[in-house]
KELO-168524 format. One line per 2 residues: number of its first residue (from 1); their letters; for each residue z, y, x of N, C-alpha, C, CB. Coordinates in Angstrom, 1 decimal, always signed. Glycine has a CB too. Layout:
NUM = a = Z/Y/X/Z/Y/X/Z/Y/X/Z/Y/X  ...
// end
This chain:
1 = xx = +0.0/-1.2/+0.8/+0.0/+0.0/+0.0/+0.0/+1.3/+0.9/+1.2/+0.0/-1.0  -0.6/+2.4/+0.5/-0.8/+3.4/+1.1/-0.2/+4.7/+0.1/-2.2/+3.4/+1.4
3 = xx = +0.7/+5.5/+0.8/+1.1/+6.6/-0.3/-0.2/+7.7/+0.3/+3.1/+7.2/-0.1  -0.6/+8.9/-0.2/-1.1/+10.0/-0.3/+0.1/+11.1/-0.9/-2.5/+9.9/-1.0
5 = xx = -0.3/+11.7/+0.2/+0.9/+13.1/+0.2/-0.1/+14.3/+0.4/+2.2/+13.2/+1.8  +0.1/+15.4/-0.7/-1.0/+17.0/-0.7/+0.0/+18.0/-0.5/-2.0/+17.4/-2.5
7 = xx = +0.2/+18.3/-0.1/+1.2/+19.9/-0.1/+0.0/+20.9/-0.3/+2.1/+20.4/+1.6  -0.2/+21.2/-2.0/-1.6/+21.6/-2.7/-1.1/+23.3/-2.6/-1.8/+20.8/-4.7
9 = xx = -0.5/+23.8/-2.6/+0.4/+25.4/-2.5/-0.8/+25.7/-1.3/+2.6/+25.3/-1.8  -0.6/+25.1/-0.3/-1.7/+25.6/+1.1/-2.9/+25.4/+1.1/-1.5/+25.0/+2.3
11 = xx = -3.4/+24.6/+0.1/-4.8/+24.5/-0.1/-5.5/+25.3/-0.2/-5.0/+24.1/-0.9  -6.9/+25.7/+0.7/-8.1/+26.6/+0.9/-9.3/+26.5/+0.4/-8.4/+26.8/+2.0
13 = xx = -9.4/+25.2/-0.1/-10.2/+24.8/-1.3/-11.3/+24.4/-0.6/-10.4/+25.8/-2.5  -11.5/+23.7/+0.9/-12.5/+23.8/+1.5/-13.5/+22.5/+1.2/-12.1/+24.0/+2.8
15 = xx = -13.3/+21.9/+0.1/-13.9/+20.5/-0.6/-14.0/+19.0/+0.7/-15.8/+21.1/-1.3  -13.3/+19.6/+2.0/-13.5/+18.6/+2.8/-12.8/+16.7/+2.7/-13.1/+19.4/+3.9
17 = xx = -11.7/+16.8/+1.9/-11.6/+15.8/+1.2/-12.4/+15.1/+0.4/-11.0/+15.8/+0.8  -12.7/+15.8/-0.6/-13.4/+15.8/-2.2/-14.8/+14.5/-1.0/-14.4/+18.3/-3.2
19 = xx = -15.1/+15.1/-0.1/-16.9/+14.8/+0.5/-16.1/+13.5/+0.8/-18.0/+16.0/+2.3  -15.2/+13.1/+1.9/-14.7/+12.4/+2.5/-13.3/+11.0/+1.7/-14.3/+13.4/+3.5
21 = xx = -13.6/+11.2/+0.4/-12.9/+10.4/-1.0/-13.0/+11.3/-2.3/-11.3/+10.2/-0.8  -14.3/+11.3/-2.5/-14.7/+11.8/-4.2/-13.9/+11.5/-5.0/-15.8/+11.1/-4.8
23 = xx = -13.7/+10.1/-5.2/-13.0/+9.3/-6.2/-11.3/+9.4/-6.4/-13.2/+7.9/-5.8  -11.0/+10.4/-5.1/-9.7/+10.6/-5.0/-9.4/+11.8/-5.1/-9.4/+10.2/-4.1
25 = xx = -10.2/+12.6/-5.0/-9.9/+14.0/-4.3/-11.0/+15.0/-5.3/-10.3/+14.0/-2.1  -10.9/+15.9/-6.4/-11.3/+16.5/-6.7/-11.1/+18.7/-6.9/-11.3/+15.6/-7.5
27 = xx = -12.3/+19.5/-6.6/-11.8/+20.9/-6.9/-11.4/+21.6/-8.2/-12.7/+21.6/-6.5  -10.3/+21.9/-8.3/-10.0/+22.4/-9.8/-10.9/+23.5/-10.2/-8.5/+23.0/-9.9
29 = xx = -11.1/+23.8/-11.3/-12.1/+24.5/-11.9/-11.0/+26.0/-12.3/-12.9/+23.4/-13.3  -9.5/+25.3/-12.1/-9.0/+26.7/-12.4/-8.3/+27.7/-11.8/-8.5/+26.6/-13.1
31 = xx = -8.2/+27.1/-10.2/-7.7/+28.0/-9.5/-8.7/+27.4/-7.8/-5.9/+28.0/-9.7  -9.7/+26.2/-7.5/-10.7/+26.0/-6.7/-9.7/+25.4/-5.1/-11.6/+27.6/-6.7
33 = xx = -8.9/+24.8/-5.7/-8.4/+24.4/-4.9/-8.3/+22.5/-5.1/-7.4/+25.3/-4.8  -8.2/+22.2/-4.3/-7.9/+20.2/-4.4/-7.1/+20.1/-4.9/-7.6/+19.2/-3.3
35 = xx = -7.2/+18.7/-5.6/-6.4/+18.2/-6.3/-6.4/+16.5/-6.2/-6.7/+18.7/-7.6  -4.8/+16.0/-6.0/-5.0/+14.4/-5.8/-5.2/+14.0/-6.6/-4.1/+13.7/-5.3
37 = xx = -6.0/+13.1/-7.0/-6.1/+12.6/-8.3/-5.4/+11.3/-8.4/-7.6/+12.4/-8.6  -4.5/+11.4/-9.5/-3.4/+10.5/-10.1/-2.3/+10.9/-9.1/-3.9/+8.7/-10.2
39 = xx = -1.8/+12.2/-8.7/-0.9/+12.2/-7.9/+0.3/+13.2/-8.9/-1.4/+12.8/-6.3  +1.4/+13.0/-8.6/+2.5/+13.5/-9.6/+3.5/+14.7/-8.5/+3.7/+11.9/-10.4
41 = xx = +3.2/+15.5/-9.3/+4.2/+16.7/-8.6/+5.4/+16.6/-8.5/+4.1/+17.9/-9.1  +6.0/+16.5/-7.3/+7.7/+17.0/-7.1/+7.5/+18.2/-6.0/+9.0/+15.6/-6.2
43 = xx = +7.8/+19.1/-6.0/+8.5/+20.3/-5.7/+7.2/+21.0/-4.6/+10.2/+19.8/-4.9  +6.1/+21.1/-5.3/+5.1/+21.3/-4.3/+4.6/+20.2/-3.9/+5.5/+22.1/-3.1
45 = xx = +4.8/+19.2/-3.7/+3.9/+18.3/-3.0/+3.8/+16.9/-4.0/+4.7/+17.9/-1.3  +2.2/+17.0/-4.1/+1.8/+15.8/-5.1/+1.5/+14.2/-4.2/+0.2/+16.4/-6.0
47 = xx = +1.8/+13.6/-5.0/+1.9/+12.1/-4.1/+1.1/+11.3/-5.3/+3.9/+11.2/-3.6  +0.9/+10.2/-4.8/+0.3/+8.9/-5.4/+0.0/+7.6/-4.4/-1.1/+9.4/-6.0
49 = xx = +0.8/+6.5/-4.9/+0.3/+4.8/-4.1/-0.5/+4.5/-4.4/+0.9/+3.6/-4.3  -1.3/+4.2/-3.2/-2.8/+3.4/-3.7/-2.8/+2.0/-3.3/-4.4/+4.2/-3.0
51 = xx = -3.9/+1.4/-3.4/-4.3/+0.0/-2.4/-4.7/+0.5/-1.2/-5.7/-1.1/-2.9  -4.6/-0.5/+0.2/-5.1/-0.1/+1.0/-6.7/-0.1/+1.2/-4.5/-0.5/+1.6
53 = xx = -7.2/-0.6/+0.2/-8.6/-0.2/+0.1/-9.0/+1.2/+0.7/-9.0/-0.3/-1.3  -8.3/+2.0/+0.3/-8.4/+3.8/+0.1/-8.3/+4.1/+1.6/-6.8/+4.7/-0.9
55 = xx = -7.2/+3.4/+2.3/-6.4/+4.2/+3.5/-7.5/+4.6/+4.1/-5.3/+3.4/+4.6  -8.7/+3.7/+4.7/-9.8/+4.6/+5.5/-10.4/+6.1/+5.1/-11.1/+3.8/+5.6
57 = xx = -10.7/+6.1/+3.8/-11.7/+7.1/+3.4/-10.3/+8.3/+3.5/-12.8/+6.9/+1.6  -9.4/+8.1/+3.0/-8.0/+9.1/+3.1/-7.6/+9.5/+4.5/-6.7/+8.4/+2.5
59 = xx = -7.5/+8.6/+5.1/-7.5/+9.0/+6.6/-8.6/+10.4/+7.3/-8.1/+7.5/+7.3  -9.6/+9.8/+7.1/-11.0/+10.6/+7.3/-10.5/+12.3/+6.1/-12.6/+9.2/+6.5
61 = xx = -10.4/+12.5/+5.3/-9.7/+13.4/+4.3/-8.7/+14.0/+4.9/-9.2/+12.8/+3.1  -7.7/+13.2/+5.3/-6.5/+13.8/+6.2/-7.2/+14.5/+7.4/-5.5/+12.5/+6.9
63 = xx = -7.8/+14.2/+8.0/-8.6/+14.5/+9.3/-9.1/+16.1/+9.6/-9.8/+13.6/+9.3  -10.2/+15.6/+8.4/-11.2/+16.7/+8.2/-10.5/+18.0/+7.7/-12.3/+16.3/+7.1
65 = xx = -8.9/+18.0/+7.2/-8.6/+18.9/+6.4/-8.5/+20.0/+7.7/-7.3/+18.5/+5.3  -8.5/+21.2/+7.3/-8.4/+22.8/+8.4/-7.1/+22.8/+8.4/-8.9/+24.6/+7.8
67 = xx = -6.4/+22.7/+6.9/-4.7/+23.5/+7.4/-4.3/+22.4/+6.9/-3.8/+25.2/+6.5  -4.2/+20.9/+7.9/-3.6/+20.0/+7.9/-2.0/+19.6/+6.7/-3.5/+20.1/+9.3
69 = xx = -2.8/+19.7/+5.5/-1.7/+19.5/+4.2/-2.0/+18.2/+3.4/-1.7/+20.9/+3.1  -2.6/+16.9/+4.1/-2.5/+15.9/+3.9/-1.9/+14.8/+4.7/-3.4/+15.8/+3.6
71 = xx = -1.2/+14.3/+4.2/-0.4/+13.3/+5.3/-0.5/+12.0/+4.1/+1.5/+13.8/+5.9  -0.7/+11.0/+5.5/-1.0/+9.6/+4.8/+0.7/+8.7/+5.3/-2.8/+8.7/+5.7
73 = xx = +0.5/+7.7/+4.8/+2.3/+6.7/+5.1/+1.6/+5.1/+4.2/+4.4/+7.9/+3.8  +1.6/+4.7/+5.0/+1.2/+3.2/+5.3/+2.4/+2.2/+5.0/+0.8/+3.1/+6.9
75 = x = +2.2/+1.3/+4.4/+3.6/+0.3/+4.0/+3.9/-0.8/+3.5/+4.3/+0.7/+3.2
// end
């Protein structure tokens, strides 16, 4: 299992996830910033467990991001 962690507050909306996990990672239409998809907010930072199917393309997402506000955790 793989958790995904967004600290979405710092988001620049640069779609470099979205390219690098579509299926995961989408731009809100109402303020143009990312969004985890199926991830649940506590206190600024949205999370969600996936399969590890995901971990590669998330990794790559983590990577690509500019102001490094994705973090992956492996388990």
């Amino acid at each position: 299992m793989v958790k995904l962690i967004q600290q979405r507050d710092k988001c620049i909306g640069c779609n470099a996830c979205v390219e690098a996990a579509a299926y995961r990672w989408r731009i809100s239409t109402k303020d143009g910033k990312c969004t985890l998809v199926g991830g649940i907010n506590k206190k600024g930072f949205y999370s969600v467990v996936v399969n590890d199917h995901e971990y590669n393309d998330n990794v790559m997402a983590a990577k690509n991001c500019p102001v490094n506000i994705i973090k992956i955790q492996k388990y």
